[in-house]
C-alpha positions in Angstrom: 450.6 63.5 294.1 454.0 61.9 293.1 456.0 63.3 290.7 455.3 60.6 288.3 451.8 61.1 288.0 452.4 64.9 287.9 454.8 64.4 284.9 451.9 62.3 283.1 449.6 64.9 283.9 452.0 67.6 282.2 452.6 65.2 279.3 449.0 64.8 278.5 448.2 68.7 279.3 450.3 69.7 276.9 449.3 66.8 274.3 445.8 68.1 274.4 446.9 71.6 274.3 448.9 71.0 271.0 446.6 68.6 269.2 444.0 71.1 270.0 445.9 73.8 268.3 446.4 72.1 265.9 443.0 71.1 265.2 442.1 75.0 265.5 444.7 76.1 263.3 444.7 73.7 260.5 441.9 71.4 260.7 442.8 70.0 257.0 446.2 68.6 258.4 444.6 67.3 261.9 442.3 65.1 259.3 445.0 64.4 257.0 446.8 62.8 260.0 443.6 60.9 262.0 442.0 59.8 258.8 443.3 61.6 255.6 446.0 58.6 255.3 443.5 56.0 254.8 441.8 57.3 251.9 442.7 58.5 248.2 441.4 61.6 246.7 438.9 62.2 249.3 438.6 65.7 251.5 437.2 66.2 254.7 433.4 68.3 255.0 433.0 71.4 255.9 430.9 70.3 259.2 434.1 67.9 260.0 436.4 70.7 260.0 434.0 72.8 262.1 433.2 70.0 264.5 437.2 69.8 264.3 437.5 73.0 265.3 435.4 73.1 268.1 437.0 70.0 269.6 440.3 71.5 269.4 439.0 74.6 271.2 437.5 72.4 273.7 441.1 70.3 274.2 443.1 73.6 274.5 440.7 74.8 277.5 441.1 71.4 279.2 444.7 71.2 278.5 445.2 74.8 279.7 442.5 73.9 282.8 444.9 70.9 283.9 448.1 72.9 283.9 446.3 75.2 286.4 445.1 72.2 288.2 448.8 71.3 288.7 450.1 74.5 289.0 447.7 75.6 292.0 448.6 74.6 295.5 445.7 72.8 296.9 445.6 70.0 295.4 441.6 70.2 295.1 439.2 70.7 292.6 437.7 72.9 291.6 440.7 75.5 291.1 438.7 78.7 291.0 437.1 79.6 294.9 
């Protein structure tokens, strides 16, 4: 691949990677951002923030499954023999 694409593969990598973490970590601030803003005096459920959670988990294996992607020298997938 050209190094273009490989730099929007790394930009988006590591996009899913931090929004995942973020939705892990703090799952109150990953709603506050997506939807928190358009509402007044509401909070999210508890089954958002799980569902957050999990999704977040989910971005960070895909994000850390793309750098190895790139990383690997065959250019072929899957990664793993």
């Amino acid at each position: 691949m050209s190094n273009t694409v490989n730099a929007i593969f790394y930009l988006a990598a590591g996009g899913m990677v931090i929004s995942g973490l973020l939705s892990i970590i703090s799952p109150e601030t990953a709603w506050r951002l997506s939807e928190g803003w358009r509402y007044k005096n509401l909070e999210p459920s508890e089954e958002y923030l799980r569902a957050s959670r999990i999704g977040g988990l989910i971005g960070v294996i895909a994000g850390v499954l793309i750098f190895v992607w790139l990383q690997s020298e065959s250019q072929s997938w899957p990664v793993f023999p």
